[in-house]
Structures are given as structure tokens and as C-alpha cells.
N, C-alpha and C positions, 0 to 999 in steps of 0.2 A: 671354195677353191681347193682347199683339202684334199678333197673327194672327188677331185676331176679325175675320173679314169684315165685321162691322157698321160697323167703324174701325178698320183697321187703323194699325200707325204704326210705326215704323222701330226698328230695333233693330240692335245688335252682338251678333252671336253667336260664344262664343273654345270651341277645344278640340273643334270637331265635326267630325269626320274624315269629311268630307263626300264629299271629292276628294284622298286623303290622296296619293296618288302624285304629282299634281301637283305639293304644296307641297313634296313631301321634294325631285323632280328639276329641276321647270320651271325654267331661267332662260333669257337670251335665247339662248347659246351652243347650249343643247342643243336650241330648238326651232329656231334655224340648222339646226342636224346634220339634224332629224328629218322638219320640216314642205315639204321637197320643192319641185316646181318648180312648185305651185300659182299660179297667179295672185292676190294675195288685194286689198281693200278699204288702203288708209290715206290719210291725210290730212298736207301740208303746210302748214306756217305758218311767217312772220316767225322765222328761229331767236332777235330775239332780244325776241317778243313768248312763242311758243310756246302760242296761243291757239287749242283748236279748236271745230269744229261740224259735225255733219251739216249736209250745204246739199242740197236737193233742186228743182235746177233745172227738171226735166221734170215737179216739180209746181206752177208757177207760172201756178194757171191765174187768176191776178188777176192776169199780165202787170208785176207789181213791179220796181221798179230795186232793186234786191239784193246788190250784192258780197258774195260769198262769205269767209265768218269764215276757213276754211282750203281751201286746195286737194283737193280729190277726185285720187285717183292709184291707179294698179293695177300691182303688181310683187311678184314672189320677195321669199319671207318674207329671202334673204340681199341681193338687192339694197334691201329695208329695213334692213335691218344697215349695209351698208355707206353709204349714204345719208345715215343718221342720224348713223353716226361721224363720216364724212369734212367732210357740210355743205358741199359745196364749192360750193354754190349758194345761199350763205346762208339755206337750209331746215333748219326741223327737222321730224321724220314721229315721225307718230302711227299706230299701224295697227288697226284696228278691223275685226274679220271671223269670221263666223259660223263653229262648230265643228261644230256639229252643229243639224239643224233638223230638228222632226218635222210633219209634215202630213197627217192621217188616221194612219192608219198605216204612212207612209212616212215614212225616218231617213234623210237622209243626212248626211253628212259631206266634208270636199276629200280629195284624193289624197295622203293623208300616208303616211311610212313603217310599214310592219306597227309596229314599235314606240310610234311614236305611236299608231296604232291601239288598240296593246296599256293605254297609258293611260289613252285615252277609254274604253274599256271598265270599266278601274278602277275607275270611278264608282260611288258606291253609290247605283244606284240604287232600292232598297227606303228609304233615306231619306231621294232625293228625296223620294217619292210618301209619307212619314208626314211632310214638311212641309209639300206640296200639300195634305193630308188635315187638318191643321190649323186651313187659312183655307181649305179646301173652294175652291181655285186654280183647279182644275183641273190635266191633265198638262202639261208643260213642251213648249214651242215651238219653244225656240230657245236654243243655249249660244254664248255670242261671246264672242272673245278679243279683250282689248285690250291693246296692249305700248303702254307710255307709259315718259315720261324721266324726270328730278327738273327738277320746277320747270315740268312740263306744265300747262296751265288746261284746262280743259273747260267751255265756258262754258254757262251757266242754262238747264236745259232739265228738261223732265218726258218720261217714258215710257208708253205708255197701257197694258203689264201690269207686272204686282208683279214683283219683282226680287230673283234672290240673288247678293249681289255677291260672290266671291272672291279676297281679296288673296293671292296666289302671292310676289311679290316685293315688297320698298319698306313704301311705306304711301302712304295717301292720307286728303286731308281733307276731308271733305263739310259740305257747308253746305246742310239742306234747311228749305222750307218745306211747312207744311199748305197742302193744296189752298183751305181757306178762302182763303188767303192770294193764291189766282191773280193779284186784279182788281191787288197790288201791286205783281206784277213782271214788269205789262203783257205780256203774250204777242205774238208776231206774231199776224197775222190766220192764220186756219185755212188758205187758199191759197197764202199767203206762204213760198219757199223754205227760208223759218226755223222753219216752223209747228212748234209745243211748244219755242222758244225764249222767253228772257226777251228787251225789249227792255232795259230796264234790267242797266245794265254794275255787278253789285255788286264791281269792284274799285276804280272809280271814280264810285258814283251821279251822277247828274248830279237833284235834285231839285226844280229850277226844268219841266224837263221831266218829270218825272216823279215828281212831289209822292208819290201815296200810298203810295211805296215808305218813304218816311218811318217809318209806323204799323209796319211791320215790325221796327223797331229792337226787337231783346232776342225776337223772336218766332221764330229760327230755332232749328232742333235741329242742334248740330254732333257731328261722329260722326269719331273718327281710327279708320280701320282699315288693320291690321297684319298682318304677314305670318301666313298661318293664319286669320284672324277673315273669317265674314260680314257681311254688310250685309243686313240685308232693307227692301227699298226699296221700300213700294207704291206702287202706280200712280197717275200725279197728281200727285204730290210732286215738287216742282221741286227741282233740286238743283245746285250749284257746287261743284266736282269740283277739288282742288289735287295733283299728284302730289308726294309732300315726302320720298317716299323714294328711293332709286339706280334 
């Protein structure tokens, strides 16, 4: 019932050996070793806010004053590594970048080694597509990898397709709301570098500015997931992201 297209709504899913290669090898060291001299996607922040955001500057066609939640940056999955250890620029990086994306019927994936390769294949995919076939999805788009820290934020944002989240390391704690709930946690404008952002900061509301974020009190579904467990996160659903594990 979840997964009824009609209303879908968020669920934790434990013990489904979905991407089981992943959970048993992934952590940062080994996809150091693995994931090559790719170029990939991450973001810097305040190391000692550790606040992020997509920011999509080259979409501001409403011309907005904007500073960017965290910095956009491109480098080796090891000079992410070391970056993040070292901080010697009082940054910390968050890295966010796509594994695998499919488009008609074209897959690609980055330049990783045959072993990673050997991974991503792992994948069962026959039990993607009997989840897909559950909430009638559709086939999958898009697989992105996120390496976050303890004590990363990910600030209030919604996704516009349904979502299977897989926690490999740590845990994380999600704090989402029903779409009903949009007009409370005032979005940026649709042009706005921030667009499917909250404006409202739920670690500190401010409710003089943003009064009906108020009516929300007790209305969010909070969700801890743990290493091994899914998230199914549809689309719409605004969500505050805590990383609370290593």
C-alpha cells in the first residue's frame, strides 16, 4: 500500500538484498581504491555549519540575489578524501554524483575500475523492476551516489521522481513532509537557483517570517535509516536529511 500510485508515502524497507554487494564492501577506503580518476560532482560548506544544497546558478532565469547554501566543486573521488580529512581550508565536502543514468536505452556510468564495474552490475536488477512494477514507476533513470560525514545537514528539499534510498554506511535521519504540506515550507520560486528548496530553515524556524510553517508541528513522518535499510521517498515529499552516523 506504500507504493500505490494513487498516494504513495514513504516507507523503511530492512533485510532486502537489493544491492547486497554494496552493503557487505562499500565504504569510503575502498571506493578510494576503486572509483578512479573520474571527475565527479561534490559540494563544500562552512566545516563548521556542514550545511548543503544543490544551487543551480545557470538556472536563475528570474535574475535572483542568491548565495549559494554550499559550494559546487569538481575533483577525484581521492582528492575528496583527502579534502574532507585534512579541511585545511576550513571546508567540509559532501560529494553527490551520479552512478549510473539510463536514457532511452542508453546506460551509462563514470570510468571506474572493472571491479567497481563488477558491483554495479551486482545489482538485482529483476528486483528493481518488481518495485517499479509495484507503483507502476516506471524503469529507473538515474542511480547517485552520495558520501556524506556525521553531522552532515542536507537542507529541505523535494525531488520531482520517487526515490529508493540506500543507506551503505552510518545512518541518516529524515524528516519529511506530505506534499499537502508544500504551501508550509514555502519553496523558492520555480526560477530560483534554490528551486524545490525550503525557504524555511527547520533547524532554526524563524515563524514571524514564515508563520504557516507553524500548522506543521507533529505533521512530519520521521524515518532513521540504517545501514542495509531502504527509504522509499516519493516524489514531492519534502525532506530534511541529518547524517548521525560515521
Amino acid at each position: 500500500r506504500y507504493m500505490d500510485v494513487r498516494n504513495p508515502m514513504p516507507c523503511v524497507i530492512k533485510n532486502l538484498p537489493l544491492f547486497r554487494r554494496a552493503v557487505e564492501r562499500w565504504d569510503v577506503s575502498y571506493l578510494a581504491e576503486h572509483m578512479g580518476d573520474q571527475i565527479y560532482h561534490a559540494f563544500a560548506s562552512d566545516s563548521g555549519q556542514r550545511r548543503f544544497a544543490y544551487f543551480f546558478d545557470e538556472r536563475n532565469d528570474g535574475g535572483y540575489e542568491a548565495p549559494p547554501i554550499a559550494q559546487a566543486c569538481k575533483m577525484t573521488f581521492q582528492e575528496f578524501v583527502r579534502s574532507q580529512r585534512q579541511q585545511k581550508d576550513g571546508k567540509a565536502y559532501y560529494l553527490q554524483t551520479p552512478m549510473l543514468r539510463q536514457e532511452g536505452d542508453q546506460i551509462t556510468c563514470p570510468k571506474v575500475d572493472s571491479i567497481l564495474e563488477d558491483d554495479l552490475r551486482a545489482m538485482d536488477n529483476a528486483m528493481m523492476r518488481r518495485l517499479s512494477e509495484l507503483g507502476s514507476f516506471g524503469p529507473i533513470s538515474r542511480n547517485q551516489l552520495f558520501v556524506s560525514f556525521a553531522d552532515f545537514l542536507t537542507a529541505t528539499h523535494y525531488d520531482q521522481q520517487h526515490n529508493l534510498f540506500l543507506q551503505i554506511r552510518g545512518a541518516k535521519r529524515f524528516l519529511l513532509f506530505n506534499p499537502k504540506d508544500f504551501s508550509g515550507c514555502y519553496p523558492f520560486p520555480v526560477h530560483h537557483p534554490l528551486d524545490r528548496k525550503a525557504r524555511v530553515d527547520l533547524e532554526e524556524p524563524d515563524l514571524l517570517a514564515w508563520p504557516r510553517f507553524a500548522a506543521l508541528a507533529g505533521r512530519g513522518v520521521e524515518a532513521l535509516v540504517e545501514e542495509g535499510d531502504i527509504l522509499f521517498m516519493p516524489m514531492s515529499w519534502f525532506h530534511h536529511v541529518h547524517s548521525v552516523g560515521r
